[in-house]
C-alpha positions in Angstrom: 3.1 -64.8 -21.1 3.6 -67.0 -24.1 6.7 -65.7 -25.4 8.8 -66.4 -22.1 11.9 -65.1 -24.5 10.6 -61.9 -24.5 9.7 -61.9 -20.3 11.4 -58.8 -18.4 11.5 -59.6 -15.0 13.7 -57.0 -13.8 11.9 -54.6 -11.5 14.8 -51.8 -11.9 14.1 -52.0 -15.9 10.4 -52.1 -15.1 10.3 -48.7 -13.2 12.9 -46.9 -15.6 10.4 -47.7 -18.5 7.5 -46.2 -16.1 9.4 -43.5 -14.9 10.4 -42.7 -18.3 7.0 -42.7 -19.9 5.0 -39.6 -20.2 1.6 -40.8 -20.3 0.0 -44.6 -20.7 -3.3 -46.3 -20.8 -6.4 -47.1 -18.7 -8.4 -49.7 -19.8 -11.7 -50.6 -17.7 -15.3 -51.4 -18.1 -17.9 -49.5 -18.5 -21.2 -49.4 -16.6 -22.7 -51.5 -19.5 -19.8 -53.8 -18.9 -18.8 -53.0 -22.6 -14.7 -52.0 -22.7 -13.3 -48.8 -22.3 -9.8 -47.2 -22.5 -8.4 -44.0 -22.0 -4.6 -42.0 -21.8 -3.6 -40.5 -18.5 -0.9 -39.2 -17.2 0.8 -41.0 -14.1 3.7 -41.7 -11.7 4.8 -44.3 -10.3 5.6 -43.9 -6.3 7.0 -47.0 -5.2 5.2 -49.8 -5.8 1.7 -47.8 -6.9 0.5 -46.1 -10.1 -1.7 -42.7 -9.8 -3.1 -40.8 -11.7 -5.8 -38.2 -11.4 -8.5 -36.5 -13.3 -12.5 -35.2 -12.7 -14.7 -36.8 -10.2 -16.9 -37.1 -12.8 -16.9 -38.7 -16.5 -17.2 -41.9 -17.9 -13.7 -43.5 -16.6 -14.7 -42.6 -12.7 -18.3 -44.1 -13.0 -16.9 -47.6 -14.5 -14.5 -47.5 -11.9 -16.8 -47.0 -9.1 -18.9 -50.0 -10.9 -16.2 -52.0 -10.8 -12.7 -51.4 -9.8 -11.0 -53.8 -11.3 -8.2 -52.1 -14.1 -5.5 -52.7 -16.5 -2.9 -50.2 -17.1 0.1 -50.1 -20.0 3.0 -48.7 -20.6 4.5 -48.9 -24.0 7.5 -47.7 -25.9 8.5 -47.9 -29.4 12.3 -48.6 -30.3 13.6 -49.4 -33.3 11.8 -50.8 -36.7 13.4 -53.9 -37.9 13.2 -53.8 -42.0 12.9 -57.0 -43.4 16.2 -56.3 -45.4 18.3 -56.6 -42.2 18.0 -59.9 -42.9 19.3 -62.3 -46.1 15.7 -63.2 -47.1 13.9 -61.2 -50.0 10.4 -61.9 -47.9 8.7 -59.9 -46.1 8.3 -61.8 -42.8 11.4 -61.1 -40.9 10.1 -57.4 -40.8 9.6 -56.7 -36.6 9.1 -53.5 -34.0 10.6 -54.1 -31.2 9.4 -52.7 -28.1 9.3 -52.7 -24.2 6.1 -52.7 -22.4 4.8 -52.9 -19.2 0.7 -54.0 -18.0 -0.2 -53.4 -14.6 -3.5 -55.5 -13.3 -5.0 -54.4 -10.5 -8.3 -52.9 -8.3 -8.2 -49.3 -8.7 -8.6 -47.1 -5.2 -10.2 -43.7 -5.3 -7.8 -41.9 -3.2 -9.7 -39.8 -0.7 -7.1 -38.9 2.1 -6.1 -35.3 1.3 -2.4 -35.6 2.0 -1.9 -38.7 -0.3 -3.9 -37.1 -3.1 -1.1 -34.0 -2.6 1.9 -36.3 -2.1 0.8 -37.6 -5.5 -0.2 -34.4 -7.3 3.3 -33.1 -6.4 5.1 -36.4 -7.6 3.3 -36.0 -10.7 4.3 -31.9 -11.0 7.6 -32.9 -10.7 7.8 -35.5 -13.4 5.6 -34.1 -15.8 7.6 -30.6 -15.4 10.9 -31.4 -13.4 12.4 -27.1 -13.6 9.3 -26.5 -11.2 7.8 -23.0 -11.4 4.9 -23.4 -9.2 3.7 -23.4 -5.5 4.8 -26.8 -4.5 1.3 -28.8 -3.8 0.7 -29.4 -0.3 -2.6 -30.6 1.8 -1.3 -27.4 4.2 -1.7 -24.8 1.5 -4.6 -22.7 1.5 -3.9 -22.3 -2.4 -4.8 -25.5 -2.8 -7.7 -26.5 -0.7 -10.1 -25.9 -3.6 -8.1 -28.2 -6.3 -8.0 -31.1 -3.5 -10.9 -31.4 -2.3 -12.0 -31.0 -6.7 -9.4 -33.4 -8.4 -9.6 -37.3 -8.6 -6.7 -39.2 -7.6 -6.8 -42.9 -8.3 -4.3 -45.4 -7.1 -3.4 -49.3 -8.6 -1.6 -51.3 -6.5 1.2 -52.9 -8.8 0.3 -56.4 -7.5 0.6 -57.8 -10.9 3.1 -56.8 -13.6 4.0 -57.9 -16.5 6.6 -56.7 -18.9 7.8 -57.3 -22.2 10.8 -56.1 -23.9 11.0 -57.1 -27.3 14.7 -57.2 -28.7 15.4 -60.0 -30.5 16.0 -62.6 -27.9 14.6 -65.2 -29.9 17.3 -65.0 -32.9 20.2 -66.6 -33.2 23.4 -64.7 -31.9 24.7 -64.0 -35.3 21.5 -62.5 -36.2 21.3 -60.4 -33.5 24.6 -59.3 -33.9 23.7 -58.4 -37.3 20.7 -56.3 -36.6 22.5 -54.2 -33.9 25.5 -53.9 -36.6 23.2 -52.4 -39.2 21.1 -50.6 -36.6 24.2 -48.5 -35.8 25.2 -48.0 -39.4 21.7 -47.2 -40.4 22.0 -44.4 -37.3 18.4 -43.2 -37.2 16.4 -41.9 -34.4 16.2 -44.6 -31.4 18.4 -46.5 -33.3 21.8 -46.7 -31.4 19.4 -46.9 -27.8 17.8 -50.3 -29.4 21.3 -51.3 -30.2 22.8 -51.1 -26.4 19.3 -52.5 -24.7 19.7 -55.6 -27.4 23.1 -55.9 -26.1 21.7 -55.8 -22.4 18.6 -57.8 -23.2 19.5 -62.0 -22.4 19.3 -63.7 -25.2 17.0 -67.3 -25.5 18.9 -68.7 -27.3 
């Protein structure tokens, strides 16, 4: 990464921002070995992304041309208006964010019981007061939507995050920004404030 400032190398911040995120994106190549990308909705089990979908479509034919994936996580925090700052210009205007990519080769899951083991991890993040027949490779109820549904897997091998906060400003500036970011109170606001507190500053 070029802006080492901005680096998150902590894996426990990693997985709370893909824990946290309700859906993120695929990109692959297609067939024609043109680009393609596409939202899913995942979870993260351990150290592996899934996510699931048809047997057929576009995204499962590029991946069984060619495996090899990049997924993203991404989430918006606070926008920094350029009149935070003393300057009248309009260059000091910033988003700051916190992302995650994930690199990897992409695994068609075939074994029933992972493919459930994931299903239910999914069921349970996407809709955590349950309210269904748990998914199991044992249930009868199920057998059908198994042996129908897609379940990809990719390995996090190779991670890389970014959490944009300021680190590159001087202290004073920082402190600024989170002092007007709580006085300014809007949504997301007083959450960018405490992770710019947490965030290590370059300098």
């Amino acid at each position: 990464m070029r802006r080492k400032e901005f680096e998150q190398h902590e894996q426990r911040a990693i997985e709370v921002l893909l824990d946290s995120a309700g859906h993120g994106f695929l990109a692959f190549v297609r067939p024609n070995l043109t680009p393609g990308a596409i939202a899913v909705n995942f979870v993260r089990l351990d150290s592996t992304i899934y996510f699931h979908g048809s047997p057929q479509g576009e995204k499962m034919e590029a991946l069984a041309a060619n495996p090899e994936v990049a997924f993203m996580v991404a989430e918006a925090m606070s926008l920094i208006p350029s009149y935070f700052s003393a300057s009248d210009l309009a260059c000091p205007a910033s988003q700051f964010f916190r992302s995650v990519v994930v690199r990897g080769r992409a695994r068609i899951v075939e074994d029933p019981a992972e493919k459930a083991i994931a299903l239910q991890a999914l069921m349970e993040k996407l809709q955590p007061e349950g309210g269904y027949l748990p998914i199991s490779q044992t249930s009868t109820r199920y057998r059908k939507q198994l042996r129908a549904t897609a379940v990809v897997a990719i390995p996090m091998d190779d991670v890389t995050a970014k959490f944009k906060l300021g680190q590159n400003l001087p202290r004073s500036r920082r402190a600024s920004i989170a002092r007007q970011l709580t006085e300014r109170d809007a949504p997301g606001d007083s959450e960018t404030a405490a992770a710019m507190a947490k965030a290590r500053p370059f300098i």
